[in-house]
C-alpha positions in Angstrom: -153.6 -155.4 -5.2 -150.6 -153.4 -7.3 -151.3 -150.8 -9.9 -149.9 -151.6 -13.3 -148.2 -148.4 -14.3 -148.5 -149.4 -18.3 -152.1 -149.0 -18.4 -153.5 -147.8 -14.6 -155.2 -151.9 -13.8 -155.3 -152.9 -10.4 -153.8 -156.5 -11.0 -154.2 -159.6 -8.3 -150.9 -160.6 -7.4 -149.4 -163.1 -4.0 -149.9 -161.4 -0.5 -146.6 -162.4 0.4 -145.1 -160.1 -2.8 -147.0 -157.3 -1.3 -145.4 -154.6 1.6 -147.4 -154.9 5.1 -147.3 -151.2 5.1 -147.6 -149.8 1.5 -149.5 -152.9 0.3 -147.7 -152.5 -3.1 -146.1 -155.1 -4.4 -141.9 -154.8 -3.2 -139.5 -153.2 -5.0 -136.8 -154.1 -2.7 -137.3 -156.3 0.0 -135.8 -156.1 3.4 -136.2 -158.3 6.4 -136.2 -156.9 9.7 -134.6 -158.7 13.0 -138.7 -160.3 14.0 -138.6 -161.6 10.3 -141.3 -159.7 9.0 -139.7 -158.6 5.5 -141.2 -155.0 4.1 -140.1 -153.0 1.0 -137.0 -151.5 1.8 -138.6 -147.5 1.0 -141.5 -147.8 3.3 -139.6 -149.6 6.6 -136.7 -146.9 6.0 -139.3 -143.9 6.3 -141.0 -145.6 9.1 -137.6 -145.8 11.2 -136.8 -143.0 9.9 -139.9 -141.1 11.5 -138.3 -142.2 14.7 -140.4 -145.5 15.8 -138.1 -148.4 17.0 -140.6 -151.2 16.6 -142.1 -153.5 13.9 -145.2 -152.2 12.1 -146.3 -156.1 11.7 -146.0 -157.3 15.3 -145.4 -154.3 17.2 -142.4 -155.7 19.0 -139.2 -153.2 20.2 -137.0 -153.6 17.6 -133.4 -155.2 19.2 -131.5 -153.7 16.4 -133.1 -151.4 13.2 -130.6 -153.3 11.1 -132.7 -154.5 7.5 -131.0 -157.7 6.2 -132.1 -157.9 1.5 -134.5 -161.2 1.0 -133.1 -162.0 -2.1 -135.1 -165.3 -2.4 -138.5 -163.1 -2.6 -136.7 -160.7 -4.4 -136.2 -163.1 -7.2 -139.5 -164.3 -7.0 -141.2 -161.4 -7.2 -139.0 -160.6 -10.8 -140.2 -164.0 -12.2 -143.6 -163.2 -11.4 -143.6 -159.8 -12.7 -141.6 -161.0 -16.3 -143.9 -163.9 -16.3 -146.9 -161.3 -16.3 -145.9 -159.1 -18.9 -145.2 -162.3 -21.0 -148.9 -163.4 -20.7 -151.0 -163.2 -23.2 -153.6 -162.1 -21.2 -152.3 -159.4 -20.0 -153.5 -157.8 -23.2 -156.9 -158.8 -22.1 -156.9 -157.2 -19.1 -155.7 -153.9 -20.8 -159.0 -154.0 -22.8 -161.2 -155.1 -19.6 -159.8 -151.6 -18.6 -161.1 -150.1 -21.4 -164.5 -151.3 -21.1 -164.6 -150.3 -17.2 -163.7 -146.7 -18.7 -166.0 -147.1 -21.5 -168.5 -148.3 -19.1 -168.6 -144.8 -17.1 -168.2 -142.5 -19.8 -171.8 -144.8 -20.9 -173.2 -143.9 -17.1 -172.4 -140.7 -17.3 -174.6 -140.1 -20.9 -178.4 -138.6 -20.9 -180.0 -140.6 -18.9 -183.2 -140.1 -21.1 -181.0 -142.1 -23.8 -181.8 -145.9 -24.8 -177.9 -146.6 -23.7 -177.4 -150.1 -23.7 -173.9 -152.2 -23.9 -172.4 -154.1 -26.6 -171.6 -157.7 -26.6 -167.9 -157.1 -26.7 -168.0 -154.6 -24.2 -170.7 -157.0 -22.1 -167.9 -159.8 -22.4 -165.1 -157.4 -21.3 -166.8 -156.7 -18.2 -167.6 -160.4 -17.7 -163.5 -161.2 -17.9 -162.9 -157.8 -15.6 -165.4 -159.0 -12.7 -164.2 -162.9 -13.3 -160.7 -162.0 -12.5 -160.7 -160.9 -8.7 -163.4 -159.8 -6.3 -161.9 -156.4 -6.2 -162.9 -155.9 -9.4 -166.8 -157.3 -8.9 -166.4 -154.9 -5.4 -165.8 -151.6 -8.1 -168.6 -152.3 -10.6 -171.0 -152.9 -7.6 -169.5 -149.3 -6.2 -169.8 -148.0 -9.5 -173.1 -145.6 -9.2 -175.6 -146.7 -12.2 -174.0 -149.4 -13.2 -177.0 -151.4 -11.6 -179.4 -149.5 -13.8 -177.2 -149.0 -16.9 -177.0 -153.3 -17.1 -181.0 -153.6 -15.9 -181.9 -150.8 -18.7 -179.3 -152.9 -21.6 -181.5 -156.3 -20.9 -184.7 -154.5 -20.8 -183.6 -153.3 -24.0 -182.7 -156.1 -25.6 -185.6 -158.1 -24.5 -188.0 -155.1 -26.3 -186.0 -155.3 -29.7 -185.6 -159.1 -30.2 -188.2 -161.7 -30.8 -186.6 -163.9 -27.8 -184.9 -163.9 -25.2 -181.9 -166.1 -26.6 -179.6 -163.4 -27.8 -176.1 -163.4 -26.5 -176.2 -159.9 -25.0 -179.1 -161.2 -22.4 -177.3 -163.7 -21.5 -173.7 -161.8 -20.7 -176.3 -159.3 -18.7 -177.5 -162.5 -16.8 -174.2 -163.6 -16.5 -172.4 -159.9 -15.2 -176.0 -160.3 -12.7 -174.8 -163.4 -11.5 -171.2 -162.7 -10.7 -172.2 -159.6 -8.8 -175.5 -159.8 -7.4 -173.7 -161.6 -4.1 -172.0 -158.1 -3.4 -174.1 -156.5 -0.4 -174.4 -152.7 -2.2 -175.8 -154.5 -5.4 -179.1 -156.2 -3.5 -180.9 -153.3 -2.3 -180.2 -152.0 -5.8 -181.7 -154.5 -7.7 -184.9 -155.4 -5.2 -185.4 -151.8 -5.5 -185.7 -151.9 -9.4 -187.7 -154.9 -9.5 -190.6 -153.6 -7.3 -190.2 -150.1 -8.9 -190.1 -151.2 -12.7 -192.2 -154.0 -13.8 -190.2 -154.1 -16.6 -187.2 -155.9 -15.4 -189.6 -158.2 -13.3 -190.8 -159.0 -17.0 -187.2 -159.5 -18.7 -186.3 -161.4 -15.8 -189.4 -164.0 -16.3 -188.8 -163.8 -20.2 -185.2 -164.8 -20.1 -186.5 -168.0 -17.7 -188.9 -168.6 -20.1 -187.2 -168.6 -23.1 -183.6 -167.9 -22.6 -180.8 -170.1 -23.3 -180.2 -172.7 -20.6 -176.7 -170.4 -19.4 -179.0 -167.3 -18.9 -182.0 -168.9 -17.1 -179.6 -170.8 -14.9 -178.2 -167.3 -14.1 -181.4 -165.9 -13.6 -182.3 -167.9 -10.8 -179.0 -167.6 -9.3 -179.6 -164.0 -9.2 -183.1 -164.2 -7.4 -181.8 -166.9 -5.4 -179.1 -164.4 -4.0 -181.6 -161.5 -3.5 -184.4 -163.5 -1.6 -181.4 -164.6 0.7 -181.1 -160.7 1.3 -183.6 -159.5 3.8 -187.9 -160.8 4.2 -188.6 -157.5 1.9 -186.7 -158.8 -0.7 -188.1 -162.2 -0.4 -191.8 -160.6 -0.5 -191.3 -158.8 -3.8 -190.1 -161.5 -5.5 -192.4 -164.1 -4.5 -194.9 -161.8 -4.8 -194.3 -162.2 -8.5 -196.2 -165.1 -10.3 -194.6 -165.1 -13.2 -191.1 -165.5 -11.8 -192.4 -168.7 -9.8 -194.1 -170.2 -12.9 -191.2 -170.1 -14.7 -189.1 -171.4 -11.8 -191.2 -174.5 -11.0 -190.9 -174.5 -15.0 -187.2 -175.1 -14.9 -187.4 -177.7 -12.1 -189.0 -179.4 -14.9 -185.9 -179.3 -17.4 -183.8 -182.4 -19.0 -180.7 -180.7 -17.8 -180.0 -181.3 -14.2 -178.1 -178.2 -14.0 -181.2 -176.5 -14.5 -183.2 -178.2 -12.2 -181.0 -177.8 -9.5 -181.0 -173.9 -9.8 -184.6 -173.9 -10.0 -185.2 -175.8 -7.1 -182.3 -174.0 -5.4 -184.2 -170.9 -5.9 -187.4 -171.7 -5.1 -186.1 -173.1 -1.6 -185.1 -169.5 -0.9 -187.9 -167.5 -2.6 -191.2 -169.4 -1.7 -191.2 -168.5 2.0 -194.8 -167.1 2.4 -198.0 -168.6 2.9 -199.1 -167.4 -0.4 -196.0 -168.5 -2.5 -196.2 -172.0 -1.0 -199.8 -171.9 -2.2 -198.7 -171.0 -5.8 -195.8 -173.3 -6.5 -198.5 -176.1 -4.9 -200.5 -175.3 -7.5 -198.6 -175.0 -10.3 -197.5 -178.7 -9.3 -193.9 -178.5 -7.6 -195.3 -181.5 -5.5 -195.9 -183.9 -8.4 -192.0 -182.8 -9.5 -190.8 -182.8 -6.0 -192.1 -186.4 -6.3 -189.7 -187.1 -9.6 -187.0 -186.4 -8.5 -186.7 -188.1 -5.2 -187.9 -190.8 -7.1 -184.5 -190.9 -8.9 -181.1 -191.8 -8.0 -179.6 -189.6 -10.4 -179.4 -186.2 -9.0 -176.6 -184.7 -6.3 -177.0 -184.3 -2.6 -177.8 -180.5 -2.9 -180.6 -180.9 -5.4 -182.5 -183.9 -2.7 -181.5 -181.6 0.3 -183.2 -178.8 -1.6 -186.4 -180.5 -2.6 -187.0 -182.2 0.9 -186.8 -178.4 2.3 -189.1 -177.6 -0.5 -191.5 -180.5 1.1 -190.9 -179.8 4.2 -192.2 -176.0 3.6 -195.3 -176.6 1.5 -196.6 -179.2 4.2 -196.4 -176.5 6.8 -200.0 -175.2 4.8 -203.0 -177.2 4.8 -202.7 -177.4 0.9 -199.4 -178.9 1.0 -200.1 -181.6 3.7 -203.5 -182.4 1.5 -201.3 -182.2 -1.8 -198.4 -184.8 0.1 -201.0 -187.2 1.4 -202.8 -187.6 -2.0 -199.5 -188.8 -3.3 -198.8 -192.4 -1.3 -195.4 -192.8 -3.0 -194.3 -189.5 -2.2 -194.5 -190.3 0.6 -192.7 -193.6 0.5 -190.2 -192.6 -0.9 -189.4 -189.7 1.5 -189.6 -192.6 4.3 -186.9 -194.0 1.9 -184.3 -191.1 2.2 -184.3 -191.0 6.2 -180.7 -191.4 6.8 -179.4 -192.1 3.0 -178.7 -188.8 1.6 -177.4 -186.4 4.5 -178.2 -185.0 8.2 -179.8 -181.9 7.0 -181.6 -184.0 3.9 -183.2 -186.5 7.0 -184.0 -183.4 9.2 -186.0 -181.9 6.7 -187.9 -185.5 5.5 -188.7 -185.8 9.3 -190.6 -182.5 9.3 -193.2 -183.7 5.6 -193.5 -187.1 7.8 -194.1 -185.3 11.4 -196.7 -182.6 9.0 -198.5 -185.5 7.1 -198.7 -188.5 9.9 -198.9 -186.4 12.9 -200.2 -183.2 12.4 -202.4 -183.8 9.4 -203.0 -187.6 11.4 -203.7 -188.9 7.2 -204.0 -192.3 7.9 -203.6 -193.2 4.2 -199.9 -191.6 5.0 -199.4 -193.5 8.6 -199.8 -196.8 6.5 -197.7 -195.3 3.8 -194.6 -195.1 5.8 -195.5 -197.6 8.1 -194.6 -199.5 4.5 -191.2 -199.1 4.3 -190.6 -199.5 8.1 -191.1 -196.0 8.9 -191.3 -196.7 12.7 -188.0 -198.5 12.9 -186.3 -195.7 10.7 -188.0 -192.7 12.8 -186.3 -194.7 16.3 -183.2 -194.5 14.5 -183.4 -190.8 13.8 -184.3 -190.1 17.6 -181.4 -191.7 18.5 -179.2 -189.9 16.4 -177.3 -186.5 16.6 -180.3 -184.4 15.3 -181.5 -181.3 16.9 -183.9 -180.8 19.5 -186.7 -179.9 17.5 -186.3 -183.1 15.1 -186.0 -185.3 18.2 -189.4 -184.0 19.4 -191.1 -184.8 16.2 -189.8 -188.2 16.1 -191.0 -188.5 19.5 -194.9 -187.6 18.6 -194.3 -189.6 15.5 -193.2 -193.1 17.4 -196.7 -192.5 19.2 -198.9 -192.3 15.9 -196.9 -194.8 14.2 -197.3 -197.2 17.0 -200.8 -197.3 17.2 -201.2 -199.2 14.0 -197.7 -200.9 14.0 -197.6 -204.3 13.2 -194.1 -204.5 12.9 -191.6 -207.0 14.8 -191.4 -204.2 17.6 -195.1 -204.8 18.7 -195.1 -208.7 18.1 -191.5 -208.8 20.6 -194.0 -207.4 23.1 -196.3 -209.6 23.1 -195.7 -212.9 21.7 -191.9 -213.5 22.5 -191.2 -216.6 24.3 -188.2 -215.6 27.2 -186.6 -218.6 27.9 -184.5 -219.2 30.8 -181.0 -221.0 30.7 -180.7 -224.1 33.0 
């Protein structure tokens, strides 16, 4: 990163423009005899202090001669005059604003209803959108976490809705940043501590603006991949998996996939399993494998959803009851991707083997379940998936009436002369 004198931003720029030892971007670049070229200031002090080798390599220098790269030397000018041409350069310059506005805000009464603008909400959108240095300082920046929970709170408790545009720049600002490691604990923390952000957070999915409940489950997505705890609070939270199993419902596929992305991560626990079964994420699981128009992710998703909620006695009961559920997960073995057909293995192994359903044996016995299952084993699949096929081939045989048992014993072997 290089400071920006004119207005104190820290500015992404090319590695290669930057010094190896200052980590500015060069003024004056000089090579040295290894080739590693450094701005001519910082390699003149550093000889100058008496070393005789390269900072870069660490190699003895043959000779401490420094030879000008005028080809990045030109290149850095054009990328510099090219910058300060940009129009959004300007932009930046008022990002840098709101980041300043943004801890003066912090630093108010905390006893204050302080909440942020929708022009300084966007600001700070552009600022964390440009580099991940930037999302790194506001995750760094003590209360910002709070100060952005406290503005949708807010927001939520003055509006009829959830569809205003400042909840959903907070959702989005959430979004960007919730993947930085010092934001996670922060927000968990905040979500078991104040019901009310567990409550704007389950508002915004339920009536929110497609954009914002999108980024809403990104957001809990992220923070159930954190740590068990984290994955506990939230699921323990039945309003937040209503609403996701909600959006798995939606026309837009964007939607859907985030809800089922989310739920994949959050609904871990025995009792989560049992509340997303019964708020019907079976019968939609059921939909959408049914249909040929969604993505890879969103099937690989559901299928680990399945695979989950069959690991409980309510889910196997709640797969069996559904015949064409089950068909159609026979269907996918092999047609979508390895870890999509490792997770289908584990509903069939649940409902044919370890729920022994008969009504499901005869079910994927259908649509050649056997054959498919053989095919699987034989495949590059883990050691665990290959021991489920195994006990399924047994259960599946039993009633088989497939070309595999007739070649056994009804096949005439005749010899040539």
């Amino acid at each position: 990163m290089a400071r920006d004198n004119s207005n104190g931003l820290y500015l992404s720029v090319p590695s290669f423009f930057k010094c190896p030892i200052s980590m500015d971007v060069m003024k004056s670049p000089v090579s040295l005899c290894t080739g590693v070229t450094y701005d001519r200031a910082s390699i003149q002090k550093w000889l100058d202090s008496g070393h005789n080798t390269c900072p870069a390599t660490m190699q003895v220098l043959q000779s401490t001669d420094v030879v000008p790269n005028l080809t990045l030397r030109r290149l850095i000018r054009v990328w510099s005059d090219s910058y300060l041409l940009r129009p959004e350069s300007h932009a930046s310059f008022n990002n840098h604003q709101a980041f300043e506005s943004l801890k003066k805000l912090i630093t108010t009464d905390p006893t204050e209803s302080v909440s942020l603008n929708t022009s300084t909400l966007s600001s700070i959108i552009s600022f964390a959108k440009s580099s991940a240095e930037n999302r790194e300082s506001l995750a760094k920046l003590d209360g910002f976490v709070p100060l952005i929970s406290k503005t949708l709170r807010i927001n939520n408790e003055t509006e009829s809705n959830a569809c205003t545009k400042s909840t959903e720049l907070v959702l989005i600002i959430l979004d960007l940043i919730s993947s930085e490691k010092s934001i996670k604990p922060q927000l968990v923390k905040l979500i078991a501590n104040e019901p009310s952000l567990a409550t704007s957070l389950t508002t915004v999915l339920l009536r929110g603006t497609n954009t914002s409940r999108i980024s809403t489950a990104r957001v809990l997505e992220s923070l159930a991949a954190f740590d068990t705890e984290s994955r506990r609070i939230i699921s323990e939270n039945s309003g937040i998996l209503k609403q996701l199993v909600q959006l798995t419902n939606s026309d837009d596929m964007t939607c859907t996939e985030a809800g089922v992305s989310a739920l994949a991560s959050v609904a871990t626990s025995r009792q989560a399993k049992k509340e997303i079964i019964r708020l019907g994420i079976i019968t939609t699981a059921g939909r959408i494998i049914s249909s040929q128009e969604y993505s890879v992710t969103v099937v690989e998703n559901v299928l680990k959803l399945l695979e989950m909620v069959s690991t409980c006695t309510e889910g196997r009961t709640g797969v069996c009851e559904n015949e064409q559920l089950v068909e159609e997960v026979v269907r996918r073995l092999l047609k979508v991707s390895p870890v999509a057909t490792e997770c289908a293995i584990g509903v069939i192994w649940s409902v044919c083997y370890m729920a022994r359903d008969r009504a499901a044996q005869e079910a994927a016995m259908r649509c050649n379940g056997l054959t498919k299952v053989l095919l699987v084993m034989q495949s590059n699949c883990s050691g665990a998936v290959r021991q489920m096929c195994g006990e399924l081939v047994k259960v599946l045989r039993v009633n088989s009436k497939s070309c595999l048992a007739s070649y056994e014993t009804q096949t005439t072997h005749i010899t040539p002369y």
